[in-house]
C-alpha positions in Angstrom: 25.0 -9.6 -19.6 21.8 -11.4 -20.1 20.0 -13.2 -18.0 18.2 -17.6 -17.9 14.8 -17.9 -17.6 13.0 -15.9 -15.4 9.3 -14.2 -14.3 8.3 -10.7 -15.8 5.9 -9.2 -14.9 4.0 -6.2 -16.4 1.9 -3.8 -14.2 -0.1 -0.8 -14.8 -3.8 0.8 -14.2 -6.5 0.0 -16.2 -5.8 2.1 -19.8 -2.1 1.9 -19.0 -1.2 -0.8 -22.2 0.1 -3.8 -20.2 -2.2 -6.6 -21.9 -1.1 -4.8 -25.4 2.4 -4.9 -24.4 2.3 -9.0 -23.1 0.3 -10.1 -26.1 2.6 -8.2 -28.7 5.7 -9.4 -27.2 4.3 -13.1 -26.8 3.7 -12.9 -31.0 6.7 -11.5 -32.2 9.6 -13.6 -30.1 7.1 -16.9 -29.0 10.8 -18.5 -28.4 11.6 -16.3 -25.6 8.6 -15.2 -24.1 5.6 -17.6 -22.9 2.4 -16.3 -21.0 0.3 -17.7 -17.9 -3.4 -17.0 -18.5 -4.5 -15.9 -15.0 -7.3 -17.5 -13.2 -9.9 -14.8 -12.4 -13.7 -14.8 -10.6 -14.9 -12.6 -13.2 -17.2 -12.9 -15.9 -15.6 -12.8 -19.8 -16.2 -10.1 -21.3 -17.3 -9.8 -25.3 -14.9 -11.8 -27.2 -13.1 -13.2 -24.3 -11.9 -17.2 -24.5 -11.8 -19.3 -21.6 -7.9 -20.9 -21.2 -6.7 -18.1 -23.5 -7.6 -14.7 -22.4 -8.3 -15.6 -18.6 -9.6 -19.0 -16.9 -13.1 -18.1 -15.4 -13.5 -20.0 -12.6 -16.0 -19.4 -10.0 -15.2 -18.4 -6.5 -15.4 -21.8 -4.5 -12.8 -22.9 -7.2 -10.9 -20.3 -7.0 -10.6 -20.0 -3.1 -10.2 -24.0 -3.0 -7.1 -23.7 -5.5 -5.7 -20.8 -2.9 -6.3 -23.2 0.1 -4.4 -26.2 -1.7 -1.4 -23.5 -2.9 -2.1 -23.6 -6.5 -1.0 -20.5 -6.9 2.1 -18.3 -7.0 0.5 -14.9 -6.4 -3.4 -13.9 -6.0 -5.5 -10.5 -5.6 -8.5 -9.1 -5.5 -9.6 -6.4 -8.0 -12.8 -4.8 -8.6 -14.4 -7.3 -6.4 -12.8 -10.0 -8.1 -10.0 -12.4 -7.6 -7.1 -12.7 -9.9 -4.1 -14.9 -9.5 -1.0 -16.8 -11.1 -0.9 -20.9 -11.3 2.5 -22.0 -10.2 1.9 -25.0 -12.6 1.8 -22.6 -15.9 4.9 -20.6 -14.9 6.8 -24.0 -13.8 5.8 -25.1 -17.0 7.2 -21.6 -19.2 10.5 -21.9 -17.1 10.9 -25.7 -17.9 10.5 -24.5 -21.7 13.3 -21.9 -21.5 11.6 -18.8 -21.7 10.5 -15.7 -20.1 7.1 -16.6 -18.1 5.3 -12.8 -19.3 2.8 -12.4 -16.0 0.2 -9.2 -16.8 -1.0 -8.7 -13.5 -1.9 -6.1 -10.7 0.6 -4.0 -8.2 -0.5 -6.4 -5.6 0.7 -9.9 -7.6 3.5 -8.1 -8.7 4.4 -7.5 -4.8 4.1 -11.0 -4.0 6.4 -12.3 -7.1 8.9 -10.0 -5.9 8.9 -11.3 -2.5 8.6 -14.7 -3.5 11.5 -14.6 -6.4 14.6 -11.9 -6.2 15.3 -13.0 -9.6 11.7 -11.7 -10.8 11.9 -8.4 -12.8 9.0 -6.3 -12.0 8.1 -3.4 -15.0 5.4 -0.8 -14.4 3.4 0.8 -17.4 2.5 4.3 -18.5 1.6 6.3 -21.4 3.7 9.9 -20.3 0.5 11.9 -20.5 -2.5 11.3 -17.9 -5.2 12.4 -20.1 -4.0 9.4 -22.7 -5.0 6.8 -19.6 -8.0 9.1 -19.1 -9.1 8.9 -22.7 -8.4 5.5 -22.8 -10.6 4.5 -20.2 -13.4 6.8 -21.5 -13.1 5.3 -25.0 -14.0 2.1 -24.0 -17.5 3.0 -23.7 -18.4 0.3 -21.2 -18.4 1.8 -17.7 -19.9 4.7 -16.1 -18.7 8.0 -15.5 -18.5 6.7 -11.8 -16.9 3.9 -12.3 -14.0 5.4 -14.5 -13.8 7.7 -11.5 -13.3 4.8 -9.8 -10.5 3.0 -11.7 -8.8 6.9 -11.7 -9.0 6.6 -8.0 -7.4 2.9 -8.0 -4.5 4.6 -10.7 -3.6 6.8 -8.4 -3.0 4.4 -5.2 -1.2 2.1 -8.1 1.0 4.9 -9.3 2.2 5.6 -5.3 3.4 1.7 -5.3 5.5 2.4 -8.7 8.5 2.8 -7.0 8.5 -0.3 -5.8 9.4 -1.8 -9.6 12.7 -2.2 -10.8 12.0 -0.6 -14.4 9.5 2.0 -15.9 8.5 2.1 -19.0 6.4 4.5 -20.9 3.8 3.6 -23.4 2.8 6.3 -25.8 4.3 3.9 -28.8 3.2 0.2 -28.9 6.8 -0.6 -30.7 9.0 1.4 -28.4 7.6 0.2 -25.4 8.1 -3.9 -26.5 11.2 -3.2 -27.5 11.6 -1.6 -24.2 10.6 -4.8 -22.1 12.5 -6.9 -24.4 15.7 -4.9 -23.7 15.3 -4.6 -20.0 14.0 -8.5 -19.7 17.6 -9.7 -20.2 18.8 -7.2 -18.0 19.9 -8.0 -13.8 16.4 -7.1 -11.5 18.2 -3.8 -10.1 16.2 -0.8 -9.5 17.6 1.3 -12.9 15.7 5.3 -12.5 16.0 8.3 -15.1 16.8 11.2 -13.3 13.5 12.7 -14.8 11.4 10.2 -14.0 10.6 10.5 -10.4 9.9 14.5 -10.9 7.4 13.4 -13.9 6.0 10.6 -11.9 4.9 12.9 -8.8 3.5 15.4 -11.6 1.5 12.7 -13.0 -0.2 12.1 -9.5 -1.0 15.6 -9.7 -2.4 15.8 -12.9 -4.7 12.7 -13.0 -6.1 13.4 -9.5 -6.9 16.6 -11.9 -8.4 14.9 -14.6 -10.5 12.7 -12.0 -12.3 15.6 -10.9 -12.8 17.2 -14.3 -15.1 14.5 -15.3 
């Protein structure tokens, strides 16, 4: 059974692969999948293209387009804000496609709320020292702040069960084709037996590797 046109969103902690995922997916089936570029408060980072990566707006613009209802779901992260335009999804669902949303646990609570026919897909690579490594390879934050973002995974990861579909990401191809299949499935909550005892482990185990570094 598949499914018309409809919201999917992709959620995960920082190192987790969701951007990867949404940007493969949005280059190798462009006819089914289209993505809204989030507005955010932050600066761009190196490389970074304003209207294609993110739309960097400041904050008076940002909490004026939240006061007129611009958008569909909004959230603050690390200190900035983050949210969806209801005029770029409108505008994917119009076109026939999936609208691909790549945003926080937050967002992806509102969307749920706001649409039952919104599939919600939460991110992980199986092992906790791949996000771990991950984050450290980066080479742009602080040992503090990594500590940080482990601390921010780990509240994340509690709110997992919340998401109809999880999907590891230790390969890039297995994992697209992974969304792709479960995309054109109904938004009921589908489980592996195995996955709720390997997601309480990983809790474990990062909270682990958080106090190793």
């Amino acid at each position: 059974m598949t499914v018309g046109p409809r919201i999917v969103v992709l959620s995960a902690p920082s190192g987790g692969g969701k951007t990867t995922i949404a940007k493969t997916l949005r280059e190798r089936y462009p006819d089914q999948f289209g993505f809204s570029v989030s507005a955010t408060t932050r600066q761009p980072r190196g490389g970074e293209t304003d209207g294609v990566d993110y739309r960097f707006w400041t904050p008076s613009q940002f909490l004026a387009g939240v006061n007129q209802g611009q958008f569909l779901e909004h959230a603050q992260y690390g200190g900035e804000l983050y949210g969806t335009l209801r005029s770029d999804v409108a505008k994917i669902l119009e076109s026939g496609r999936h609208v691909l949303l790549d945003i926080e646990v937050n967002g992806a609570a509102q969307v749920r709320k706001l649409d039952s026919h919104a599939l919600t897909i939460f991110i992980l690579p199986s092992d906790p020292r791949v996000l771990v490594q991950r984050l450290v390879g980066r080479g742009s934050e602080s040992r503090d702040e990594i500590k940080q973002r482990l601390e921010r995974a780990i509240d994340e990861i509690t709110e997992a069960t919340a998401f109809h579909r999880w999907v590891r990401n230790d390969d890039l191809d297995q994992a697209v084709e992974a969304v792709l299949k479960v995309s054109e499935e109904p938004a009921t909550f589908v489980r592996d037996p195995r996955d709720l005892p390997w997601m309480k482990q990983y809790l474990i185990d990062l909270d682990d590797e958080r106090h190793r570094l």
